[in-house]
LOVEXZA-858275 format. One record per residue: residue in three letters; x, y negated, z of N, C-alpha, C in turn. Coordinates in pm, whole numbers, padded with zeros to 5 digits, always signed. Atoms other than C-alpha are relative to their C-alpha. Last residue first. Example, Ala and Ser with C-alpha at 12.3 -4.5 7.8 and 13.67 -1.06 7.14 Angstrom:
BEGIN
ser-00082+00119-00006+01367+00106+00714-00077-00109+00073 ala+00089+00119+00000+01230+00450+00780+00090-00120+00000 
***
This chain:
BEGIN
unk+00122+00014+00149-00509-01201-00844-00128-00074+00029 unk+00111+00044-00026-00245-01239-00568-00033-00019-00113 unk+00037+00051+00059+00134-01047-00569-00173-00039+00011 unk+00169-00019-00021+00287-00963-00272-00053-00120-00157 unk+00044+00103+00063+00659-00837-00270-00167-00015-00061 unk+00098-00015+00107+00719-00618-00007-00029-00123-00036 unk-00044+00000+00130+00995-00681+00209-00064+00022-00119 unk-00070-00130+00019+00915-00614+00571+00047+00001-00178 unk-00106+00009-00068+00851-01000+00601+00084+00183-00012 unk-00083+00079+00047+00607-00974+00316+00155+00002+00029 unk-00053-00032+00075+00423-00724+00491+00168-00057-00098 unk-00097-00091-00041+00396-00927+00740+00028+00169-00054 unk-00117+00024-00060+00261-01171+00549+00082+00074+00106 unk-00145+00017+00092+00056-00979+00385+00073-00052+00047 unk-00033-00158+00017-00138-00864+00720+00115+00000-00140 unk-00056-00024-00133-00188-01250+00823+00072+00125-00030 unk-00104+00110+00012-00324-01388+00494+00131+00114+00094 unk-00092+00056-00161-00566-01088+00524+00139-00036-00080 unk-00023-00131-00074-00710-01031+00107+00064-00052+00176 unk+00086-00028-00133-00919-01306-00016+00059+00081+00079 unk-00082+00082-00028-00652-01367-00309-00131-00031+00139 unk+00077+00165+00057-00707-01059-00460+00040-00064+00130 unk+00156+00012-00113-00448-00772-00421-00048-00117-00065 unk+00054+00070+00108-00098-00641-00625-00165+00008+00066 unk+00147+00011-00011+00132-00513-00370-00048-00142-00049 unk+00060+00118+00028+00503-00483-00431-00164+00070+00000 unk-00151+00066+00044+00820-00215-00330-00122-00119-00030 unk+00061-00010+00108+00631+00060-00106+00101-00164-00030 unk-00003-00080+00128+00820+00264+00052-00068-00087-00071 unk-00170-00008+00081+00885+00004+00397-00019+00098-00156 unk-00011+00125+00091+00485+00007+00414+00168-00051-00075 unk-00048+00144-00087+00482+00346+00475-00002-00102-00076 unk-00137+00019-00023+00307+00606+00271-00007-00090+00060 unk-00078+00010+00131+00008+00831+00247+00126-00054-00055 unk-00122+00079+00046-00142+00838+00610+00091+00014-00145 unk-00142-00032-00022-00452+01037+00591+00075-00115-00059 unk-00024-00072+00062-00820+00861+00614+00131+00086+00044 unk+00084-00076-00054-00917+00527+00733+00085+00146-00126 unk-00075-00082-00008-00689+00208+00787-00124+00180+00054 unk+00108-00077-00035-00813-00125+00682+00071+00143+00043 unk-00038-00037-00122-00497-00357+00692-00097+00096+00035 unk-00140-00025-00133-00590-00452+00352-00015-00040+00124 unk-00039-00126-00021-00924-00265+00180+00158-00042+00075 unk+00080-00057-00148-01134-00564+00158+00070+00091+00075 unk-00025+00108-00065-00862-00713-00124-00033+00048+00131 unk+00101+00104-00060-00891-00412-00309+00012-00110+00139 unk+00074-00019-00105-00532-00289-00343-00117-00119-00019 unk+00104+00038+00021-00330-00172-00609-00098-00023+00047 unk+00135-00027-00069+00009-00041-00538-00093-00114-00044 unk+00080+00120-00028+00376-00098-00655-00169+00072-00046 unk+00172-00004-00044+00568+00211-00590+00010-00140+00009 unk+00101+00115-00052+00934+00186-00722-00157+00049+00018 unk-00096+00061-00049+01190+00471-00850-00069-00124+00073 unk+00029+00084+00094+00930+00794-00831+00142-00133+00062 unk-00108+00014+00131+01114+01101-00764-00066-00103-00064 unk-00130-00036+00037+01040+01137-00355+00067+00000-00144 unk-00133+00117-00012+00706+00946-00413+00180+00020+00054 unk-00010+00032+00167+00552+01227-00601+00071-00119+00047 unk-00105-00059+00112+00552+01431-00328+00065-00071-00057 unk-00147-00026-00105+00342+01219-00102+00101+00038-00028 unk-00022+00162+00072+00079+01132-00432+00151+00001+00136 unk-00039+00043+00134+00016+01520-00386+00095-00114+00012 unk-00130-00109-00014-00002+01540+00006+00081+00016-00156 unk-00075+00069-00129-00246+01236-00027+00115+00013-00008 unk-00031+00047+00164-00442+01409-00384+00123-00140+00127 unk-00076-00077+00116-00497+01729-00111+00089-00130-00087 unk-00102-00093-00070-00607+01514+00233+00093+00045-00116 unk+00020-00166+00084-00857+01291+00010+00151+00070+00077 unk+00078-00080-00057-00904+00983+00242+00001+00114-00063 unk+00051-00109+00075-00575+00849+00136-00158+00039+00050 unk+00080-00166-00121-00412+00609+00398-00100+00021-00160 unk+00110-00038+00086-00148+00315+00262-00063+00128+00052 
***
């Protein structure tokens, strides 16, 4: 996941040392896109919630790293 806000990045970076799961919220357009600061790995995050246009190709290897992919 990439941030374009540097400050709310380094924030939300923190905040995943005492959270127990990250599941994320992604515009469909917006996976594998990659602009901004790095925010977290894909191993940290625990399920992604996207529309059902989003890259086949890019969830599924997500998938394979263990994230569970939900489609709206």
């Amino acid at each position: 996941l990439y941030k374009t806000d540097m400050l709310t990045a380094m924030a939300e970076q923190n905040m995943l040392n005492v959270v127990g799961k990250l599941v994320v919220l992604v515009d469909s357009t917006k996976v594998g896109e990659r602009a901004g600061m790095l925010f977290s790995r894909a191993e940290q995050i625990n399920m992604i919630i996207t529309g059902k246009n989003a890259n086949l190709q890019i969830l599924q290897k997500l998938e394979d790293l263990g994230v569970k992919i939900l489609l709206v």
